[in-house]
N, C-alpha and C positions, 0 to 999 in steps of 0.2 A: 575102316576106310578113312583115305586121308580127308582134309577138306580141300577143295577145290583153290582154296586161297591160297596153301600152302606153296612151296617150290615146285613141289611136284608138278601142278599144272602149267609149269612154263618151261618144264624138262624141252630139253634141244631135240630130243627126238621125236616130241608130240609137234614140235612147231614147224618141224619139216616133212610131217606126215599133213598138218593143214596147211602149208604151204604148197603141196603136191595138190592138194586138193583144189587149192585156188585156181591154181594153174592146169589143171587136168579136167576136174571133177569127179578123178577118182579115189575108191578108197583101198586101201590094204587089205585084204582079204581076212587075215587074221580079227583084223577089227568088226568085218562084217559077221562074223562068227561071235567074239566077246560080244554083239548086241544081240545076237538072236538066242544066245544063252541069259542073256541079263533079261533081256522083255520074257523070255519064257517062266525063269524064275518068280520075275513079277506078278505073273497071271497064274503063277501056281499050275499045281499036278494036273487038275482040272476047271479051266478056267471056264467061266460060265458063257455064253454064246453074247454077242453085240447084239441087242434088243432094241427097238424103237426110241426108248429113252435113254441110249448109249449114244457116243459118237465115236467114231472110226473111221483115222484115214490113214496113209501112208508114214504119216509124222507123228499120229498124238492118237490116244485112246481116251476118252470122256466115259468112264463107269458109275453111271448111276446106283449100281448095287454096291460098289467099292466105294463110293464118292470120293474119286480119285481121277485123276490129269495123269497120265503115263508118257512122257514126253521121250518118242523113239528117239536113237540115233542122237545122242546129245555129248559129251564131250568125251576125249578117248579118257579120259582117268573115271568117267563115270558113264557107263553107255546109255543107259535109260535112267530117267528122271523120273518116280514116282511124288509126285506131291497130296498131299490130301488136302480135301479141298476148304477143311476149316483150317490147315495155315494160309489160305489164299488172302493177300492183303488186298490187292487189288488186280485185276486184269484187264490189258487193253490193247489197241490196234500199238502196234508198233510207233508206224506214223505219228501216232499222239504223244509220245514219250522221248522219241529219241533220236536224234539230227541223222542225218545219213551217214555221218565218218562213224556212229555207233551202231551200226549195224555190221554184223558181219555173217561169212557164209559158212562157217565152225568155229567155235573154240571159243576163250575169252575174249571180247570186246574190249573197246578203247572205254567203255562205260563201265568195265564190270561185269555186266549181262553173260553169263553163260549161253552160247548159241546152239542151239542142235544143226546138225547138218542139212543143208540145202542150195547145192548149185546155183539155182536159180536165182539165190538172192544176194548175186554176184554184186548187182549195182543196184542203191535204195533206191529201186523206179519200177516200175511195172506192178504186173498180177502178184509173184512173188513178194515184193513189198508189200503191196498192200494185205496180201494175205496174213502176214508175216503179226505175231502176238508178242508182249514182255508181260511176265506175272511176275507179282513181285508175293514171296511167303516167308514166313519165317521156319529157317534151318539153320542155325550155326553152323553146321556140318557141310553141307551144299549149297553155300552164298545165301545173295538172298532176291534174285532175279535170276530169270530164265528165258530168253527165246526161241519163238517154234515159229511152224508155218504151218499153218489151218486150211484146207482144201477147198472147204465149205467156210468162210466164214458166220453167215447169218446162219446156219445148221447149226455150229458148233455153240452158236452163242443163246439159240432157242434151248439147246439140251442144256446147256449148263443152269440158264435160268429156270428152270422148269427142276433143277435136281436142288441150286440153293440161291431163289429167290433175290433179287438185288446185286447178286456179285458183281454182274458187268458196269453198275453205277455207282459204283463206291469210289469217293474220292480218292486221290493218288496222292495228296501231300500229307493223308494220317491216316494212322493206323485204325483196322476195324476190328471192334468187339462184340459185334454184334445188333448195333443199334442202329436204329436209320436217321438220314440226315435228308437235310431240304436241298435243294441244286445239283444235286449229282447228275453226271451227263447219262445219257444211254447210247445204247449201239443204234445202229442204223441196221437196216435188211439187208442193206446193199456193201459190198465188202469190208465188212465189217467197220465202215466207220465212225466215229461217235458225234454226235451233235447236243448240246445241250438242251435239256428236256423242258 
C-alpha cells in the first residue's frame, strides 16, 4: 500500500471526487463499497460483538479486545484507518490543536492531518466541530495524524481511558513511552473539551 504522502494522495481524480463532496456531501458509490469491504476486512471473518467497554459510532470503532481506533470512512487512497492504540502518541478535541483553515471535511488538510469524511464539518463551528478529534501515532506508512468525528465525545473518551489509562492527558509537544508526567490536561464530560487538570 502506497503512503498517504506520496503523489498518489493528490491524484486529480481523488480531489475532484472531495471537491464533489464539499459541494454536494456526496460520495461515489464505488467508494462507499471500497469502505464497507476495507472495515469488513478490518473486523475480520468474525468480528466479535461491540461490548460495554467498546465504542461505536457511525465514524470510529474503539475495541477494547483489539485495543484498536478503526477510524471509518477516512481518505479514498485508504478507506479505514485501523490504528493500534500503543502507536497513539497523543489524542485530542480538535479545537485544541488546530485553527479552523485545518480542519477539513475529507481528505488532506492544509495541516497534514488526514480527515475521514464528515459533511458536517463543513465550517470549524458547531456540534460537528466540536465533536471533531486529531490523533497523532506513529506510521510511516499512513502519516502521522488523523481526523474523525466522535458522536459521543465524553463516551468515547470514558472507553478509551478505561482500555489505556492516561491517553487522553498526554502531552502533545512529545512523544510518549510510556511514562507519566506532571500537568497533562484532561478531557472534560462535556464535548469532549479539555481543560488543564
Amino acid at each position: 500500500m502506497a503512503s498517504i504522502e506520496t503523489s498518489e494522495a493528490t491524484d486529480p481524480e481523488h480531489e475532484t471526487i472531495y471537491k464533489e463532496h464539499e459541494q454536494t456531501g456526496g460520495v461515489r458509490g464505488w467508494i462507499l463499497e471500497k469502505e464497507a469491504a476495507s472495515l469488513a476486512a478490518a473486523l475480520g471473518p468474525n468480528p466479535p460483538p461491540v461490548t460495554e467497554n467498546d465504542y461505536e459510532d457511525k465514524h470510529v470503532l474503539l475495541s477494547a479486545d483489539k485495543r484498536q481506533i478503526i477510524i471509518k470512512h477516512w481518505i479514498i487512497v485508504h478507506h479505514v484507518l485501523v490504528i493500534d492504540l500503543d502507536k497513539i502518541v497523543w489524542i485530542r478535541p480538535a479545537s485544541h490543536n488546530v485553527l479552523g483553515f485545518g480542519c477539513h471535511m475529507w481528505g488532506m488538510g492544509l495541516t497534514g492531518i488526514g480527515w475521514s469524511r464528515d459533511f458536517k464539518r463543513a465550517f470549524p463551528t458547531g456540534q460537528a466541530w466540536e465533536n471533531s478529534f486529531v490523533v497523532k501515532y506513529r506510521d510511516a506508512w499512513l502519516g502521522l495524524r488523523a481526523g474523525f468525528t466522535i458522536e459521543d465525545p465524553a463516551k468515547f473518551a470514558e472507553a478509551l481511558e478505561k482500555i489505556v489509562p492516561g491517553i487522553t492527558t498526554r502531552r502533545m509537544h512529545e512523544e510518549h513511552h510510556g511514562q507519566d508526567h506532571d500537568g497533562y490536561t484532561k478531557l472534560d464530560a462535556d464535548k469532549g473539551k479539555v481543560k488543564t487538570a
